[in-house]
N, C-alpha and C positions, 0 to 999 in steps of 0.2 A: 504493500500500500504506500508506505514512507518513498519507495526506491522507486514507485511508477510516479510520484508527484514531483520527486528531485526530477527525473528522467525528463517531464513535462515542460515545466519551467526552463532546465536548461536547453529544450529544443525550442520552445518559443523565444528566447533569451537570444539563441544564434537565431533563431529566424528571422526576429525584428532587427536584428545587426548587419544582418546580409543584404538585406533591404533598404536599409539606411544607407549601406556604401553600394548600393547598385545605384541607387539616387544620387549619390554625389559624383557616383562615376560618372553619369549620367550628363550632369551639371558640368565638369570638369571638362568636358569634352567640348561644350558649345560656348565657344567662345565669339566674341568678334574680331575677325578679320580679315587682313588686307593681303592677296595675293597677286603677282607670285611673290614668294619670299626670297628671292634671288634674280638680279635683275643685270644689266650691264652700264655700266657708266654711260651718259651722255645720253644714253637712249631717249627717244621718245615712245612710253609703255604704255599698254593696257591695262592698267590696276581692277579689281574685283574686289569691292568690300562685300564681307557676307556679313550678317547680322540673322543670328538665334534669338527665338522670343526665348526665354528657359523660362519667364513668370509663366501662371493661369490668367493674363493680362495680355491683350494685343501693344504689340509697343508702334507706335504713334509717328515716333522725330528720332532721326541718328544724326548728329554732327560730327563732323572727325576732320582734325587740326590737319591741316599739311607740314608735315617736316621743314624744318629751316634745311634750303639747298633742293630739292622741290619744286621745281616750276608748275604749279597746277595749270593745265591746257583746256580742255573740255570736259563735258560731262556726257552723259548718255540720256536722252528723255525716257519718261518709265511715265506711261498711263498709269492716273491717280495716286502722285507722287508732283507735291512744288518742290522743285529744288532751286535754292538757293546759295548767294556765296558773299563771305566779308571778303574787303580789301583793305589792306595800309597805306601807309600814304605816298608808297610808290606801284601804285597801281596792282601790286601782287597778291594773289589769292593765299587767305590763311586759312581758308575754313572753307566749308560746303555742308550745306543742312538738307538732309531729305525728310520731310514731315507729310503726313498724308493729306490728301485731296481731295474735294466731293465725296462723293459715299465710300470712299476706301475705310475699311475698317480696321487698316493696318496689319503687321505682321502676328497674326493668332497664337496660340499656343501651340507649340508641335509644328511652328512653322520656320520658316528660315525666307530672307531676302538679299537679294544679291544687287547691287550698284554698281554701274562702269565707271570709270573715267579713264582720261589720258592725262599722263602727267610728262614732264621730261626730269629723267636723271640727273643728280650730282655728277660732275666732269670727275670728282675726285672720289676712290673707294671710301665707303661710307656704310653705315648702319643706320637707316631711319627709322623712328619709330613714329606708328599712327595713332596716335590718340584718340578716342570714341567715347562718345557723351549718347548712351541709349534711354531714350526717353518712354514710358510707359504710360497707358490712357489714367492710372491714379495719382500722377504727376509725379511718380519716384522717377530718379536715376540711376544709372550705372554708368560706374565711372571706367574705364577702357583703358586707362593710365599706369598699370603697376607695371613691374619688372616682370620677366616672364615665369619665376618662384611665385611670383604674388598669387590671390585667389582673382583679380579680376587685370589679367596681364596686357597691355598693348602691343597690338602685332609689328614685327619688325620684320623692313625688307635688308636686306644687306646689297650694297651695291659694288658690285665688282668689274674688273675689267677682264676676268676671265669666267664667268657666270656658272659655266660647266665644273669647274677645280670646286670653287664656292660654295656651287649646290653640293658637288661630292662630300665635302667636308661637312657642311649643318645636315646631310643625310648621318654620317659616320659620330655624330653625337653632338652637330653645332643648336640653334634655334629651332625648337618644337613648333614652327611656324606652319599653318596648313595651308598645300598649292602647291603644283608641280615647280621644276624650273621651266618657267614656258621660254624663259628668255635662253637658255640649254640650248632646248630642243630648237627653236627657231635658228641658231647658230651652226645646228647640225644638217638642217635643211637648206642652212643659205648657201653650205659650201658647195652641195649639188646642184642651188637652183642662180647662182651668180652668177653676173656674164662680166662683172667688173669686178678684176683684184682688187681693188682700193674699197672696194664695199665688203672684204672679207671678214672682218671686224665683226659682225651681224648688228651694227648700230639701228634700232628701228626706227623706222622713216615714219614721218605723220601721216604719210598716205597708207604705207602699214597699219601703224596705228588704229586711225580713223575703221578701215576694214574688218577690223578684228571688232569696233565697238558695234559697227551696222551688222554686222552679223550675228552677234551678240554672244560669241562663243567666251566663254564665263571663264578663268582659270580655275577649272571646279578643284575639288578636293578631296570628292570621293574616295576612289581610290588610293588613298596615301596609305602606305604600309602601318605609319603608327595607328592610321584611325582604324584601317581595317581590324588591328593586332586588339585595339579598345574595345569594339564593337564585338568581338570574338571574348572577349574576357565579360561583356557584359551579358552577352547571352548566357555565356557557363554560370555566372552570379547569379543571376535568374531562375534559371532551373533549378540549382542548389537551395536557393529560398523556397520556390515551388515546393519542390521533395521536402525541405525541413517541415513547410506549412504545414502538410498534411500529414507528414508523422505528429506532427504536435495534436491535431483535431483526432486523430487514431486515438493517441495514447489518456487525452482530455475525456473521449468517448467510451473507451472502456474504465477509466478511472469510477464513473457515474454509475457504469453496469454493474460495478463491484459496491 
């Protein structure tokens, strides 16, 4: 009797524990931001900012600071979405606000949004970080600013002049940042598809650029080994919680028959 009630308690004891870190794993994973996370000096890029709702709250407005060294270029228009942008007082873009529009009722729970722009590169190798202010429909925030230890980390591109070496390196244990190297891959296609050496660099053009935003192909992020490795570690949490559950209601259930 003693030994089925110890037995009970401490199966619902791990149950609710498993649970609780499936949910933070959960949380831990969605963050915001800005891809790719490996880019090439000079360039003129395609950035993707992604924004997770993780509240039970649709989130409303993201702002997200441009890096000093940063040229912000364009933006991408997005039905039911005004965006907007601050300047300083030499004309340079610091900011850009996307907030919802007409009957948009913004990014739901369980949902995720993705934003283009073009920006151009620092000439010089660099680390930028993007700062994100995610705004939710009960006026809270979230602040997109810590270090990437922190619980709510800002996404960093690293800007290199060899982009391929770079991405190798934060793949082999550099920034947990999510997003292929698109600017890599683009450098591996250029050498086949150049008809001018002096273009072998894979510096992207504005007319590249521009192309990649009209067609709206996203630097998604799916696919990245870490998140894959996540999403596999969350599922096994899951089922283990599962299985605990209902040994606990088993053992709760004969407890009463006796």
């Amino acid at each position: 009797m003693k030994k089925t009630s110890w037995i009970s308690k401490l199966t619902s004891t791990i149950a609710t524990g498993t649970a609780a870190f499936m949910l933070f794993v959960g949380f831990a994973s969605a963050h915001v931001t800005v891809s790719p996370s490996v880019a090439q000096t000079s360039a003129w890029q395609t950035y993707t900012i992604k924004i997770p709702s993780e509240k039970e709250l649709p989130t409303t407005k993201i702002t997200m600071k441009v890096p000093e060294g940063v040229a912000f270029k364009q933006y991408q228009p997005l039905a039911g979405w005004k965006i907007t942008t601050e300047k300083n007082d030499s004309n340079e873009v610091t900011s850009i606000t996307w907030e919802i529009d007409g009957d948009n009722e913004g990014i739901l729970a369980g949902q995720f949004q993705q934003f283009n722009f073009v920006a151009q590169n620092p000439k010089a190798e660099a680390e930028v970080a993007w700062d994100a202010f995610q705004y939710y429909s009960d006026g809270s925030i979230v602040e997109w600013t810590g270090q990437p230890s922190d619980a709510n980390p800002h996404s960093i591109t690293t800007i290199s002049e060899d982009p391929a070496a770079a991405g190798n390196a934060a793949a082999g244990g550099g920034h947990a940042n999510e997003g292929h190297d698109s600017a890599g891959t683009e450098a591996a296609a250029g050498d086949n598809a150049a008809t001018d050496d002096s273009n072998a660099n894979n510096d992207t053009t504005l007319g590249d650029a521009l192309n990649d935003t009209v067609t709206g192909e996203p630097n998604n992020t799916d696919s990245d080994p870490g998140t894959l490795k996540l999403q596999q570690a969350t599922l096994i949490v899951s089922i283990l919680a599962l299985i605990l559950s209902f040994l606990g209601i088993a053992l709760a259930t004969r407890r009463k028959k006796r």
